[in-house]
C-alpha positions as CSV (number, residue, x, y, z in Angstrom):
1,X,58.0,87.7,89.5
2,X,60.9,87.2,92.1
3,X,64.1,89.7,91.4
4,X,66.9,87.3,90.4
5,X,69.8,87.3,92.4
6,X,72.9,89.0,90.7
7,X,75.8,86.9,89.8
8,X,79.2,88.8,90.8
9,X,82.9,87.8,90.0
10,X,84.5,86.0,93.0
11,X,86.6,88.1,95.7
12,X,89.2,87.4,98.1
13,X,87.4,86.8,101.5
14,X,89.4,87.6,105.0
15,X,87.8,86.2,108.1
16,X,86.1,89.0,110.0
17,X,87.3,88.8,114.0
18,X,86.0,87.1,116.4
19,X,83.8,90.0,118.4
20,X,82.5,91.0,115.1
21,X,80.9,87.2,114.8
22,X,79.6,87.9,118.1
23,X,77.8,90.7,118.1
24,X,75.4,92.0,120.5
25,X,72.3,94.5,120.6
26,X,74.6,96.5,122.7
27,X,77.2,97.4,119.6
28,X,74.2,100.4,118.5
29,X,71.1,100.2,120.5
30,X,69.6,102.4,117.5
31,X,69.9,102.0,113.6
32,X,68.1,103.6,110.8
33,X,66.2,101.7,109.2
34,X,66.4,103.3,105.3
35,X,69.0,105.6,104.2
36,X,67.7,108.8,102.7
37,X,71.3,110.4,103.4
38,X,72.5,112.5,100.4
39,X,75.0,111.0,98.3
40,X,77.1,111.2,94.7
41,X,74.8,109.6,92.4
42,X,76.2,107.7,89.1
43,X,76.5,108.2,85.4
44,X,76.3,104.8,83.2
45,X,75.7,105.4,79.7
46,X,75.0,108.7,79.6
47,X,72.4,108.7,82.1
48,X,72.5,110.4,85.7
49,X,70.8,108.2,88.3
50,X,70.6,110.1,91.4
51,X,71.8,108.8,94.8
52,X,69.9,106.0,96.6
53,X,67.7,105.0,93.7
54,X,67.0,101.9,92.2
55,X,69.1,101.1,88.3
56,X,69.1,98.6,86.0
57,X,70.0,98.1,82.3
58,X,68.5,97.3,79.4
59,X,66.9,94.1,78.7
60,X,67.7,92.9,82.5
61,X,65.9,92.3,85.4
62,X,69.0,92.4,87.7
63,X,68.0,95.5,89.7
64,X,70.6,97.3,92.0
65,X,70.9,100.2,94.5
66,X,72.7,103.5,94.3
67,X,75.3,104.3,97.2
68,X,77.4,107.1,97.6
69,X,79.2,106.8,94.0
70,X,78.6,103.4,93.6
71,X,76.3,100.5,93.2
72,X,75.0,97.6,95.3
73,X,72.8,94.7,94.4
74,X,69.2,94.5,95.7
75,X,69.5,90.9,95.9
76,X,65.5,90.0,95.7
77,X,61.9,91.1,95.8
78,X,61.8,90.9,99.8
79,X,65.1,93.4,100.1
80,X,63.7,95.4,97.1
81,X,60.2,95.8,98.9
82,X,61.9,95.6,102.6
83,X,63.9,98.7,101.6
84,X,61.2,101.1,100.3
85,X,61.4,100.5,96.6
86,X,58.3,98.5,96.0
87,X,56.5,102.1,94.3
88,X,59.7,104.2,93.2
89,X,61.3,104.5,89.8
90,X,63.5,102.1,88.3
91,X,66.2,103.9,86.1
92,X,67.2,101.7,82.7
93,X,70.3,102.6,81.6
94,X,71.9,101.0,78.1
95,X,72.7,97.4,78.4
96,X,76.6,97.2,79.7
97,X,77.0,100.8,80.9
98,X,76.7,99.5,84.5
99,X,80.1,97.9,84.4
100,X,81.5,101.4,84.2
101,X,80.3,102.5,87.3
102,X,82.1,100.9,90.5
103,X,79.9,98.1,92.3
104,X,80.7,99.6,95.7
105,X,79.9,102.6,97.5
106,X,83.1,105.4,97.8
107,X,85.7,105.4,100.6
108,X,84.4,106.7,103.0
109,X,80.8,105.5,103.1
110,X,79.3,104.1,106.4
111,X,76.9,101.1,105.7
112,X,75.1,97.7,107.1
113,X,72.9,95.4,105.8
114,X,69.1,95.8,106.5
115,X,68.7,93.5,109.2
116,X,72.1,93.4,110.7
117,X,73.6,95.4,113.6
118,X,76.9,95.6,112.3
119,X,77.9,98.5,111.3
120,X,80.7,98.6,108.5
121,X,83.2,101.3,106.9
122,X,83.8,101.2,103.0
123,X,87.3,102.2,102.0
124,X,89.4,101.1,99.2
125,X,87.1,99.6,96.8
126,X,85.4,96.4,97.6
127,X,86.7,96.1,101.3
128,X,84.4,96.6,104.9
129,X,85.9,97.2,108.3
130,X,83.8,96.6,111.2
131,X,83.2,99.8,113.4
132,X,82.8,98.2,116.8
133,X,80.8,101.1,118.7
134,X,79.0,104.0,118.4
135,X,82.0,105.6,120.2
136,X,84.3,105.0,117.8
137,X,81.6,105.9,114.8
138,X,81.5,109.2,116.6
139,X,85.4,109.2,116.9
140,X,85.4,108.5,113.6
141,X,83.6,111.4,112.7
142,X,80.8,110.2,111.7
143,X,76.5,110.0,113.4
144,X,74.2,106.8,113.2
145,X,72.5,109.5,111.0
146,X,75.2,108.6,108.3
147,X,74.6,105.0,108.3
148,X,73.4,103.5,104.8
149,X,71.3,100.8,104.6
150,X,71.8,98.0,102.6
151,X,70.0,94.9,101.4
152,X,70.7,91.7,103.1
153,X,73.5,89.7,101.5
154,X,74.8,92.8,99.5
155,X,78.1,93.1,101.4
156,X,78.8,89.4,101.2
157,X,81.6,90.1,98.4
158,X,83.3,92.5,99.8
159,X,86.4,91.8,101.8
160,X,86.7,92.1,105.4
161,X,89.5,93.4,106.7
162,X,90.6,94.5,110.3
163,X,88.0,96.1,112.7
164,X,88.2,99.4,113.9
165,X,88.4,99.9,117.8
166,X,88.5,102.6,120.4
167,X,92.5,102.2,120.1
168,X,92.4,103.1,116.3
169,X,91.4,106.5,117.3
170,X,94.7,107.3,119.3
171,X,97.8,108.4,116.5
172,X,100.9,107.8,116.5
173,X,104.2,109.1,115.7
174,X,106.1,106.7,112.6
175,X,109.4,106.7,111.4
176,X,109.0,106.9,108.2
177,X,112.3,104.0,107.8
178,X,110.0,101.3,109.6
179,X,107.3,101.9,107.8
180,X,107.5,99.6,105.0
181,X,105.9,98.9,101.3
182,X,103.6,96.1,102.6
183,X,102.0,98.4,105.0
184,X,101.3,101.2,103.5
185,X,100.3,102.2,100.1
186,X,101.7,105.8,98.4
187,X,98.3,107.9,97.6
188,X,100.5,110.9,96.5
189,X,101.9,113.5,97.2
190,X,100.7,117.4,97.8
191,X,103.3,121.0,97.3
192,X,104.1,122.7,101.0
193,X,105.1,126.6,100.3
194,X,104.4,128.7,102.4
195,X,105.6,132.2,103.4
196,X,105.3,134.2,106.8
197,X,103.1,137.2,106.8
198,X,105.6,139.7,106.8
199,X,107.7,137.6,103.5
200,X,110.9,137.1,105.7
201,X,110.6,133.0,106.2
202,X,108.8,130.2,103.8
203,X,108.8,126.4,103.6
204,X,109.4,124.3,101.0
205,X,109.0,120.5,100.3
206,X,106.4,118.2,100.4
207,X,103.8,115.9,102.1
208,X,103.5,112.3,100.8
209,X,99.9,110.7,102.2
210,X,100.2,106.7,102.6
211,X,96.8,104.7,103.1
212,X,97.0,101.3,105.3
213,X,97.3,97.9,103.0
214,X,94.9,95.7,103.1
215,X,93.3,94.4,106.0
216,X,94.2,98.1,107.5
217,X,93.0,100.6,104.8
218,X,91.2,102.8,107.0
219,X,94.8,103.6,109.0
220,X,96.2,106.9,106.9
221,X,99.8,108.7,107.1
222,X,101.0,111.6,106.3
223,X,104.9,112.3,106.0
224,X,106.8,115.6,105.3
225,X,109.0,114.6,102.4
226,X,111.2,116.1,99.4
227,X,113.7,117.7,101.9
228,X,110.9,120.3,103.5
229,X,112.5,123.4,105.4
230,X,111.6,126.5,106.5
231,X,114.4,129.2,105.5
232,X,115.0,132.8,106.8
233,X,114.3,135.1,103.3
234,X,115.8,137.9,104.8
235,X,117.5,139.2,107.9
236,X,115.4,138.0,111.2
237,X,116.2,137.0,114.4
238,X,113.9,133.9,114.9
239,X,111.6,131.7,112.1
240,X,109.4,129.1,114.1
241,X,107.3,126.2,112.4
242,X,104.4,124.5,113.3
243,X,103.2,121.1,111.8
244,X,99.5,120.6,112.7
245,X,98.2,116.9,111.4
246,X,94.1,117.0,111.3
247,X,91.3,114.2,111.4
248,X,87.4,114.3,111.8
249,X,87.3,115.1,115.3
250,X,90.1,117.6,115.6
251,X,93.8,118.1,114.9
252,X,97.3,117.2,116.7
253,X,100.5,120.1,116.6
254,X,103.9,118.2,117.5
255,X,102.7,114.5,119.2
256,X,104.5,113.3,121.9
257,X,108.5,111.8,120.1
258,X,108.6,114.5,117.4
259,X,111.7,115.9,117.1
260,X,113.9,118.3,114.5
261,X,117.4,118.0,115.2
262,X,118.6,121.4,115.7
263,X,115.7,123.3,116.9
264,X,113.9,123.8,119.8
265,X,110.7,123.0,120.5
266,X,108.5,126.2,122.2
267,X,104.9,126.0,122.5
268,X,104.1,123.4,120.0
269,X,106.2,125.3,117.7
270,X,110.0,124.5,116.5
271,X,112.3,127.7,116.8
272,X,115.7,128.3,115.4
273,X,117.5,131.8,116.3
274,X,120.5,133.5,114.9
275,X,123.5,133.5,117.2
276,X,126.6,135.6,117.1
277,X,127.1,137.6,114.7
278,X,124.7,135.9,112.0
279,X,122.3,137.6,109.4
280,X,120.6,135.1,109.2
281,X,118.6,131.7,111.8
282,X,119.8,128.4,110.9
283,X,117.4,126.4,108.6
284,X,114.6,124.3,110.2
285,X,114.0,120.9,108.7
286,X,111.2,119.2,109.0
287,X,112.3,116.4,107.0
288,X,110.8,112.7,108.1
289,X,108.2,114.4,110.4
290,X,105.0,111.4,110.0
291,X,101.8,110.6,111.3
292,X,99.1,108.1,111.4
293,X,95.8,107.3,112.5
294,X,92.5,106.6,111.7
295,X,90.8,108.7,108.9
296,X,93.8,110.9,109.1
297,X,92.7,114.2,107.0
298,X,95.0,116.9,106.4
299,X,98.6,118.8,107.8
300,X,98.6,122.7,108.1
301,X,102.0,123.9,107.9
302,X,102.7,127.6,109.5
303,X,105.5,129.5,108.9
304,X,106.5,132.8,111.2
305,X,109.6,134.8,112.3
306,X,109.9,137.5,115.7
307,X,112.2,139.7,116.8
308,X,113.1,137.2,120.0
309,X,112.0,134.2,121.1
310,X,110.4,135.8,124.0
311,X,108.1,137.6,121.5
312,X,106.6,133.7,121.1
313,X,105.3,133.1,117.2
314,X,104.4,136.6,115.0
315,X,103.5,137.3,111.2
316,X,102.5,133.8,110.9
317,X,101.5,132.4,107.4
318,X,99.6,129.0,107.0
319,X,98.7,126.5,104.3
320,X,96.9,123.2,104.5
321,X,96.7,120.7,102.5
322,X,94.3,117.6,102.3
323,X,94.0,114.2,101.9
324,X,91.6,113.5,98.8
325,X,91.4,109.4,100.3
């Protein structure tokens, strides 16, 4: 008998853009075509249902698909047999427990729909952003090897916010004062301490990470926060501080506009060094120092101290921190 089609609670809809309607075969000449990509599996009810296979509860014929964390719906018989699940298991799990478990992959999960070429990126719950290329996919991070493959209709609850372009890959410096409430949501906030190598410099302070608001959840920020210096410990000529924002793809030290009143920038480094007849180098704060782009991942702050500027950076102590979106 047919699988009956799953009825889900109604969701805000965005209109996806225009090029996303338009699609062509030239977006990615070549898609998998089943998803055997390991994943988180889910626990509903007490029982473990491994990644990619095929649940549903008690007394119910509704029969859905495990993705990354989360579950889809397999729509019907043709996407259930179209999909490679016409001889596998079905896991039962007690009647209710499935409403426990979100019904959408994890951020982070790279999906389309069996017979469609576009290509989506799940963050933020029940919301999809169009990846428009393969070079931004790989920009992103991310291979056509990591695409999941959904049933046909699955996605058609989930919100569509903005696409992400080749120009979403470049970041950007933000003042942190211009960056407002509606366009960026707190996600937390991680400890920065960190001492040189030879203990006679540290940090202290913080980094708050931001994620985009809806339509642009895929945009993240970090922003050194809590008043974070670095501090001369004990009699040294020069502390220097680095602040190194990373992503999939590789990292940034000091973009283009940063700037710490007060210190000098050497090298991708900021240097303060004592003068006159001074114990001690005037204190380095990094204070309002922010960053955004694309899948934005981490911030590695170092920490070091010399006996002269000309020495460059020495004893250097790092720590980095990362964004758990």
């Amino acid at each position: 008998m047919p699988l009956p089609i799953r009825s889900r609670p109604a969701v805000r809809r965005l209109v996806a853009t225009a090029a996303a309607a338009a699609l062509t075969a030239l977006s990615f000449a070549v898609l998998p075509q089943s998803a055997a990509i390991a994943g988180d599996g889910i626990v509903a009810g007490g029982v473990f249902v491994p990644d990619n296979a095929a649940v549903r509860e008690e007394n119910s014929f509704y029969v859905n698909q495990v993705v990354n964390g989360g579950i889809v719906t397999l729509v019907n018989r043709t996407e259930f047999d179209a999909l490679g699940y016409t001889n596998a298991p079905i896991y039962v799990v007690p009647a209710g427990s499935l409403g426990t478990v979100p019904w959408w992959p994890k951020s982070g999960t790279i999906v389309r729909e069996r017979s469609s070429l576009a290509v989506w990126l799940i963050d933020g719950g029940p919301n999809r952003f169009w990846i428009e290329n393969p070079t931004v996919l790989a920009g992103l991070g991310y291979a056509t090897a990591d695409i999941r493959t959904v049933a046909n209709g699955s996605l058609g609850g989930f919100q569509v916010g903005d696409s992400i372009g080749t120009g979403d890959l470049a970041g950007e410096v933000i003042d942190p004062t211009t960056a407002t409430a509606a366009s960026y949501h707190n996600r937390g906030t991680d400890n920065i301490g960190v001492t040189s190598a030879d203990g006679k410099a540290s940090s202290v302070g913080d980094v708050t990470w931001y994620q985009g608001g809806f339509p642009f959840g895929y945009r993240h920020r970090g922003e050194l926060s809590r008043s974070p210096v670095v501090t001369a410990l004990k009699p040294v000529t020069c502390i220097w501080a680095q602040v190194k924002w990373g992503y999939a793809t590789g990292s940034v030290s000091f973009p283009p506009s940063a700037s710490v009143a007060g210190a000098q920038e050497v090298g991708k480094y900021f240097v303060n060094c004592r003068s006159g007849g001074n114990t001690y180098p005037a204190v380095i704060n990094l204070r309002g120092l922010s960053f955004a782009k694309a899948m934005l991942n981490s911030v590695t702050v170092t920490v070091c101290t010399s006996a002269s500027k000309a020495d460059g950076p020495r004893n250097c102590g790092s720590q980095k921190r990362i964004y758990n979106w």
